[in-house]
N, C-alpha and C positions, 0 to 999 in steps of 0.2 A: 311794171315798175312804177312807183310812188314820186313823189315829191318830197319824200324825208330822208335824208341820209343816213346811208349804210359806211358809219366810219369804222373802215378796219386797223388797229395795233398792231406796227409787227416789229424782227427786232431780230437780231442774233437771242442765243439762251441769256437768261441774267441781265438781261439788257435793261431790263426796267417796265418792260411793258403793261404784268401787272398792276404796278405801284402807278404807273400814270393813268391808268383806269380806272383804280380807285380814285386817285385827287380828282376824277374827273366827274365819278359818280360822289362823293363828296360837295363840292361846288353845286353840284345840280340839285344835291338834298337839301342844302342850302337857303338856294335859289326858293324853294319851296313849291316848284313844276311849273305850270303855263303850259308845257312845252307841246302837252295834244292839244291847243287850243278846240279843237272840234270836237275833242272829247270829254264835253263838261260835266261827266257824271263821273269821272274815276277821283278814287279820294285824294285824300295827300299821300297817306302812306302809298299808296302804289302808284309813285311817280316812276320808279326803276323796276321793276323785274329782269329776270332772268335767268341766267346760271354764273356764277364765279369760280374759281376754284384757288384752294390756299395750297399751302406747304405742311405738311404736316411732318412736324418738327419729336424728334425723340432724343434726350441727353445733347440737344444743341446743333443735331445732323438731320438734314434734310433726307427722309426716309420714305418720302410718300407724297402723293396726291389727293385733295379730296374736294370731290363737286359739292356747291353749296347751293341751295336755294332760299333766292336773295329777299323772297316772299314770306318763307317761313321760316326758314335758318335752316331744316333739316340739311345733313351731307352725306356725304356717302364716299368713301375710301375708291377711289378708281385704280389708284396707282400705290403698288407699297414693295419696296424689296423684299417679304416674306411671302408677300401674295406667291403661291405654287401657280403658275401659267404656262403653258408652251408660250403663249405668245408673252414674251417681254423687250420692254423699248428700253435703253438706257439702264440697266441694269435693274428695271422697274418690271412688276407683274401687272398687268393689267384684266382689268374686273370689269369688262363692258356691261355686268348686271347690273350692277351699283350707277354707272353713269344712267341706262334704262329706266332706274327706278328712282333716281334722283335730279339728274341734269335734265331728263325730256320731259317731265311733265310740270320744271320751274320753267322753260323754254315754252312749250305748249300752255300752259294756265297764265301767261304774261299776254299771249294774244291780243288785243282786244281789252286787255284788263289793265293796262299799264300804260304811260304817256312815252316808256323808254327801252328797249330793250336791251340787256347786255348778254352778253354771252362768253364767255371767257373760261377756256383757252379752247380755240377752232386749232387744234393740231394732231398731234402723233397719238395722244392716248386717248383722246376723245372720238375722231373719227373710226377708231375700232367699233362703235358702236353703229350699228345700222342704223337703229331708233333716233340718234343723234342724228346723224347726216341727215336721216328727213326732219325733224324736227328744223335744224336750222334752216333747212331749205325753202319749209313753211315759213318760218318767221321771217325771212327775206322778203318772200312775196306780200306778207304784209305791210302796209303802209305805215310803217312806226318807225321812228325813229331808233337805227340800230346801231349800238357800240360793240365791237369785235376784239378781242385779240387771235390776231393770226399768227402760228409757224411760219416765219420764216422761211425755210425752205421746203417742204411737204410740198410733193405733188399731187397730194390725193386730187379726184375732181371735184371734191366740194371747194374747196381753194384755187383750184384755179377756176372754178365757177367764178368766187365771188370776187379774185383780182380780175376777171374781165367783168365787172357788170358797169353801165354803162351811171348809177345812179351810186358808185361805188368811191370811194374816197380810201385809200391808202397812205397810211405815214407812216414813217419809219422810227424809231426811238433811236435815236448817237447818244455818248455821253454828251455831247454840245448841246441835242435841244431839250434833253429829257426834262430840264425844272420849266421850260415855255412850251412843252407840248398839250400840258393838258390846258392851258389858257388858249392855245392856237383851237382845241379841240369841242371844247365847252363853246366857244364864240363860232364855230361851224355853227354846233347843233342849236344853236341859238338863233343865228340866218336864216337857216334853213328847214328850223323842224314849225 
């Protein structure tokens, strides 16, 4: 385990978790990096890597899921109520090929290449992926600076891996802290990376 924090997001559904991960990867794009000080060759643009994932929105309804990678833009549909799957969460089908070929190798090529890691959402439809679960579990053990959003309540082990890690930081999103959380969060990685 490292010296740079592993700050996880977590939240009941709708909570905001998201939204304060962005204002958070915001601020720091801002900021304009520092944040690997020892890593004086990565450029500007690759202050944040990782994976994100949005809403993918049809006629005004939340229909879907989709990994983004925050390096290239490429995404990839994980989650769609048409998707045909045995396995579906939330009335969602899930596409662990798409997370495979999207989310792990924005998770993997951020390595080493990037002063930030994010990764968003460590939950219900992403840990279907095997390739994911190691993927995250690499970029744990590397020494970067890592931003998370967690489920909430998921027991899978890669969660409760990273709620016991001793180099781990958890916060919660309420509607009370959610407009001070990403200034509480930004000013960690700030201390500490």
């Amino acid at each position: 385990m490292g010296i740079n924090p592993k700050i996880g997001i977590t939240g009941l559904p709708r909570s905001g978790k998201s939204a304060v991960l962005q204002k958070v990867i915001d601020m720091i794009s801002a900021d304009g990096g520092g944040y690997g000080r020892s890593r004086g060759h990565i450029s500007p643009e690759h202050i944040i890597g990782g994976m994100r994932c949005e809403a993918v929105v049809e006629d005004g309804e939340r229909v879907g899921y989709a990994c983004v990678n925050i390096l290239t833009g490429e995404k990839g549909v994980m989650a769609h109520k048409k998707i045909d799957s045995r396995n579906r969460i939330l009335g969602f089908g899930i596409d662990p090929s798409e997370i495979d070929r999207v989310g792990v190798p924005a998770i993997l090529d951020s390595i080493g290449n990037c002063e930030i890691m994010v990764i968003d959402e460590v939950g219900k439809f992403t840990v279907e992926s095997e390739g994911f679960v190691n993927a995250v579990r690499m970029a744990l053990n590397s020494d970067l600076p890592t931003l998370m959003t967690l489920h909430k309540k998921s027991r899978h082990p890669l969660l409760q891996d990273i709620r016991r890690r001793d180099d781990a930081r958890i916060l919660e999103v309420t509607p009370v802290n959610r407009s001070l959380l990403p200034y509480k969060i930004h000013k960690l990685i700030q201390e500490l990376g």
